[in-house]
C-alpha positions in Angstrom: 0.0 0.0 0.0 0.9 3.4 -0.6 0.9 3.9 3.5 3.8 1.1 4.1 5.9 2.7 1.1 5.5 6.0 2.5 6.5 4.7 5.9 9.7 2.3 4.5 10.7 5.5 2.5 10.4 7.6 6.0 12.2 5.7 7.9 15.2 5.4 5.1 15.4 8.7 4.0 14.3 10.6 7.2 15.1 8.6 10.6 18.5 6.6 8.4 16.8 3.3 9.0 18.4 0.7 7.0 15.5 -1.8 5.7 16.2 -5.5 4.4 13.6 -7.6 3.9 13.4 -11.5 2.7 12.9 -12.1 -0.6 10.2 -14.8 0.0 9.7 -18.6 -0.4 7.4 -19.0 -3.1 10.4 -20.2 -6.2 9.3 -17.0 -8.2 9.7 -13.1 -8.0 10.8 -11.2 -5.2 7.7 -10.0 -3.0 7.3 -6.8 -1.5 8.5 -5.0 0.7 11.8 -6.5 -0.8 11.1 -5.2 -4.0 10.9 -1.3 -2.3 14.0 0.6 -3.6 14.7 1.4 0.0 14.9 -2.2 1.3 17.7 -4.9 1.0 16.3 -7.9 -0.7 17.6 -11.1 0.9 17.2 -14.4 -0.8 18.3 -17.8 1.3 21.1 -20.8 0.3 22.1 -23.9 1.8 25.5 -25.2 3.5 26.7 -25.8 0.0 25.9 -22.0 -1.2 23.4 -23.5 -3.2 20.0 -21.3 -3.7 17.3 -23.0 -1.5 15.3 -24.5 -4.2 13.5 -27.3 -2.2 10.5 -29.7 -3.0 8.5 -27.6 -0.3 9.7 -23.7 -1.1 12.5 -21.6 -3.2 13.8 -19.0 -2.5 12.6 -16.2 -4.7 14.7 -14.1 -7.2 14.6 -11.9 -9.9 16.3 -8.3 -10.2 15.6 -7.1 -7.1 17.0 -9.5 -5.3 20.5 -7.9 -4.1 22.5 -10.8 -1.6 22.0 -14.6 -0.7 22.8 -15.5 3.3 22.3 -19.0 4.7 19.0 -20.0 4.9 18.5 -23.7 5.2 18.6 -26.1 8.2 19.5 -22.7 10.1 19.1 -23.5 14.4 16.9 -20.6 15.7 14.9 -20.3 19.0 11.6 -21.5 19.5 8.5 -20.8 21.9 8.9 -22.7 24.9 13.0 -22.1 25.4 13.8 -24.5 22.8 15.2 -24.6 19.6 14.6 -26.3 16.3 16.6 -26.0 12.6 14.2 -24.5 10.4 14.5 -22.5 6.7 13.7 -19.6 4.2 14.5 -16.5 3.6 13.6 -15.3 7.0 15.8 -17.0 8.3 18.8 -15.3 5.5 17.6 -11.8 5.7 18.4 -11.5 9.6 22.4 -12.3 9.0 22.4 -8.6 6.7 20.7 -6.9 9.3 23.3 -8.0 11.6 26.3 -7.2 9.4 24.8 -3.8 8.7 24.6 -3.3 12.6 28.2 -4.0 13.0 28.8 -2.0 10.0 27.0 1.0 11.9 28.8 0.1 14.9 32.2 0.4 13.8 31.6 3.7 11.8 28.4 5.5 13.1 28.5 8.5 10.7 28.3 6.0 7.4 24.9 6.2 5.3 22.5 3.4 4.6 23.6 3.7 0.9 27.4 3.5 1.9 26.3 0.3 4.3 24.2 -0.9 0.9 27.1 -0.3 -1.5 29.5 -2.3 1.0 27.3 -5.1 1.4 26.8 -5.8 -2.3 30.4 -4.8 -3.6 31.8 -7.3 -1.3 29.7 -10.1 -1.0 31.1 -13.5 -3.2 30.2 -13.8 -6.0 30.0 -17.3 -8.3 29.9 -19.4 -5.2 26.6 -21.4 -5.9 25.1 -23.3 -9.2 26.8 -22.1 -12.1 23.5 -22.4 -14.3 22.1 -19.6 -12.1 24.8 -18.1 -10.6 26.8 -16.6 -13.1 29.5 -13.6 -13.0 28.6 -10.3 -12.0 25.1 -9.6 -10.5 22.8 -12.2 -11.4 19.0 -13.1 -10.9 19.4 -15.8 -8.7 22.2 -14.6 -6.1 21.7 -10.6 -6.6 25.7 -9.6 -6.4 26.8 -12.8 -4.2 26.7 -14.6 -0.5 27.1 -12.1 2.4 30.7 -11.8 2.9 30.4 -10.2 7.0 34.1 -10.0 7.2 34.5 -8.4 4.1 31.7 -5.7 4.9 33.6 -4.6 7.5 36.9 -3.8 6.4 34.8 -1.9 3.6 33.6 0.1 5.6 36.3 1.3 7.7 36.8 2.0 11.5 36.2 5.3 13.3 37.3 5.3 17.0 35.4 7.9 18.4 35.5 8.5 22.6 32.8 7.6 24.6 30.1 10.3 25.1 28.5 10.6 28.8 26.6 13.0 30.1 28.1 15.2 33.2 25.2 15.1 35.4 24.8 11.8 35.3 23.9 9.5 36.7 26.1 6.4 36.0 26.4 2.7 36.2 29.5 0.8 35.6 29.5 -3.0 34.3 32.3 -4.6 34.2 33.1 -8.8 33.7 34.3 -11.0 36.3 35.0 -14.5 36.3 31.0 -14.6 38.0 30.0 -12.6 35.1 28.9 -8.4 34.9 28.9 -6.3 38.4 27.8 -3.5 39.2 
């Protein structure tokens, strides 16, 4: 709907949000909101860097679809404080929110196109079926598997000094062999 476009475009451009999204499950186009030109679309592979294309989903594709992350057999949590493997691109698009984090993390000032550009110039490219994942930005695997490590020696390291306020007031954690104090 216009509303949610309005909103994803508000919180990129305005508040410096940066959006991914999954790409979906359904072994066909990219669904929205991944197909936004403000969001990240995520597709999912396997331990082999092979794009999930199972009996019961796919991972979808098509030009909007910018990185692959693991996606198949991937442990998560689960109601009940347990956890269970599970699969789809919901379970690939949370490992590029997490490198952009850490990308933010490391240099606060850097934009959500800078964060963007990183991801995708650095991600690996030609590392799943060759009939689908060809050289370059492709279809299938958008510009490649998430390449963390890579991301952030892209983008760079600002050590900046911590900022407190004067007035307080404070709390100090630190570890211990018993684990954080007070």
């Amino acid at each position: 709907s216009e509303a949610i476009e309005d909103a994803l475009t508000y919180a990129h451009d305005t508040m410096g949000v940066f959006i991914n999204s999954s790409s979906g499950n359904e072994n066909s186009s990219v669904n929205f909101p991944a197909t936004d030109p403000h969001v990240m679309a995520v597709g999912a592979t396997d331990h082999d860097d092979v794009r999930a294309d199972l009996a019961t989903w796919g991972s979808n594709f098509g030009p909007e679809l910018e990185v692959v992350a693991p996606g198949v057999n991937s442990l998560s949590t689960r109601l009940g404080d347990t956890y269970n493997a599970g699969g789809g691109t919901s379970y690939a698009s949370p490992h590029v929110a997490g490198t952009a984090a850490l990308m933010f993390s490391r240099n606060p000032p850097v934009t959500n196109q800078e964060v963007r550009d990183c991801i995708t110039d650095t991600a690996e490219d030609e590392v799943g079926d060759p009939t689908e994942d060809t050289a370059g930005r492709d279809d299938y695997y958008g510009f490649g598997r998430l390449n963390t490590a890579d991301a952030l020696d892209c983008i760079g390291v600002l050590n900046y000094p911590p900022v407190c306020d004067a007035n307080g007031p404070y709390i100090v954690l630190h570890a211990s062999q018993d684990g954080p104090v007070r």
